[in-house]
C-alpha positions as CSV (number, residue, x, y, z in Angstrom):
1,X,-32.3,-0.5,3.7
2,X,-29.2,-0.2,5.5
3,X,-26.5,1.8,3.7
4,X,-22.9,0.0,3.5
5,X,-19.8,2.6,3.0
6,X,-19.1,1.7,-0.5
7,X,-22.7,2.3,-1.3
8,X,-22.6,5.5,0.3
9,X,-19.7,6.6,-1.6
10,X,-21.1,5.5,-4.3
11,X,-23.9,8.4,-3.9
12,X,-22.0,11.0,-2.5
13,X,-20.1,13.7,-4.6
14,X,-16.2,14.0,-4.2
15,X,-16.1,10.6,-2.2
16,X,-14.8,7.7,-4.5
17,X,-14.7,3.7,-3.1
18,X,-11.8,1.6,-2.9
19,X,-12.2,0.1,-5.8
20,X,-12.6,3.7,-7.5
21,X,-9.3,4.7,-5.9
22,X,-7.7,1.5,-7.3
23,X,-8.7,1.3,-10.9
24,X,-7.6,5.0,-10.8
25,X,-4.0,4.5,-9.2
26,X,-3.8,1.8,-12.1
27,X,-4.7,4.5,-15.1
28,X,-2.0,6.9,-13.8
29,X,0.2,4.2,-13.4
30,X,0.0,2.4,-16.5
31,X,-1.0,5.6,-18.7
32,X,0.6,8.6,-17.0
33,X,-0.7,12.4,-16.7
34,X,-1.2,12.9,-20.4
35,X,-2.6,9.1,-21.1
36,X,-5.2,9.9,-18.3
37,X,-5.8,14.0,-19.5
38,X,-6.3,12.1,-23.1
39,X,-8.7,9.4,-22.0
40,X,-11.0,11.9,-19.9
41,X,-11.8,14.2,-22.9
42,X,-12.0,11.1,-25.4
43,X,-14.7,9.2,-22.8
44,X,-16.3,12.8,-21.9
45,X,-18.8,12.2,-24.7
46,X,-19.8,9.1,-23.9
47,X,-20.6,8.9,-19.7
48,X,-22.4,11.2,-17.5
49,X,-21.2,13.1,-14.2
50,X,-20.8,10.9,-11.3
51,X,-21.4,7.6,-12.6
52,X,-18.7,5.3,-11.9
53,X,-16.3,5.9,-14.6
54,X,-16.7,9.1,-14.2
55,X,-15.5,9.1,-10.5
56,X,-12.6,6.3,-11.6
57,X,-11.4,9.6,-14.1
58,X,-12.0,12.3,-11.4
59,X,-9.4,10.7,-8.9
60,X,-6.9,9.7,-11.8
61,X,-6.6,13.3,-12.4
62,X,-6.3,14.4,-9.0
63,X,-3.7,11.8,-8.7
64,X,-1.8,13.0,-11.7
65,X,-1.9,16.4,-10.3
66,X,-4.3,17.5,-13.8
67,X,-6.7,20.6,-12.9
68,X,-10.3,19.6,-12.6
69,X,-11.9,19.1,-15.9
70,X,-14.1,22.1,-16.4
71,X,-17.7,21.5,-16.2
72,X,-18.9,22.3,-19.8
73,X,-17.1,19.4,-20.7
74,X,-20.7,17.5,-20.0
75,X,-22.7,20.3,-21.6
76,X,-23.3,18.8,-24.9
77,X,-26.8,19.6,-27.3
78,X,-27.7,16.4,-28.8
């Protein structure tokens, strides 16, 4: 099956689709640095690495100039 470009960013790590880019140009706009800092940790519990809201929170805090959010923050023991 052929492979559009939004499905291959959608599979590739540190690539993010349009819509991705959008939805996270519109968290740091309507929330800020510390409103998107705040909703990464709260959601960390609740989605897994690289699934699209993940991604969406990735690029908000590259946009809001945040450092990377460390890795453990998906090590949990359930």
């Amino acid at each position: 099956m052929p492979t559009t470009p939004a499905a291959a960013g959608e599979t590739e790590p540190g690539r993010c689709s349009d819509d991705c880019k959008l939805d996270a140009v519109a968290l740091v706009e309507r929330f800020g640095a510390e409103g998107v800092a705040w909703l990464d940790s709260f959601l960390a519990d609740y989605i897994f690495s690289g699934e699209p809201l993940d991604r969406v929170l990735v690029k908000a805090r590259e946009l809001s100039r945040l450092a990377p959010r460390p890795h453990c923050a998906f090590d949990h023991e359930d």
